[in-house]
C-alpha positions, 0 to 999 in steps of 0.5 A: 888891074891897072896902075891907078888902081895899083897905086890905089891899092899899095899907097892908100894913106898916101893917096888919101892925105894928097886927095884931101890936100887937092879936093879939100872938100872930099871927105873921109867917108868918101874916101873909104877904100875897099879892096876890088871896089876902086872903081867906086871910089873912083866914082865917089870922088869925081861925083864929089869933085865934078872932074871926070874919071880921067883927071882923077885917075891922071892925079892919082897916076902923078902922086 
């Protein structure tokens, strides 16, 4: 597991309300973590963003 998924996984309200600030458009539904499946959350915000997997993961990494 990476430090993405790691920060994900430890810090998830964190992570949540800074997502929210940054993309306001997100929603909480597509913010519903679930354990072993980061990658599909991953996926569900930068579908919703239009940001690659990289820039999602990078601010993520810097919260």
């Amino acid at each position: 597991m990476g430090a993405t998924e790691d920060k994900i996984k430890g810090n998830w309200n964190q992570v949540k309300g800074k997502l929210k600030e940054e993309y306001g458009e997100l929603t909480d539904n597509e913010l519903v973590y679930e354990e072993g499946k980061e990658d599909e959350l991953l996926g569900r915000i930068q579908e919703k963003t239009g940001k690659t997997k990289q820039e999602v993961k990078e601010f993520i990494d810097s919260i």
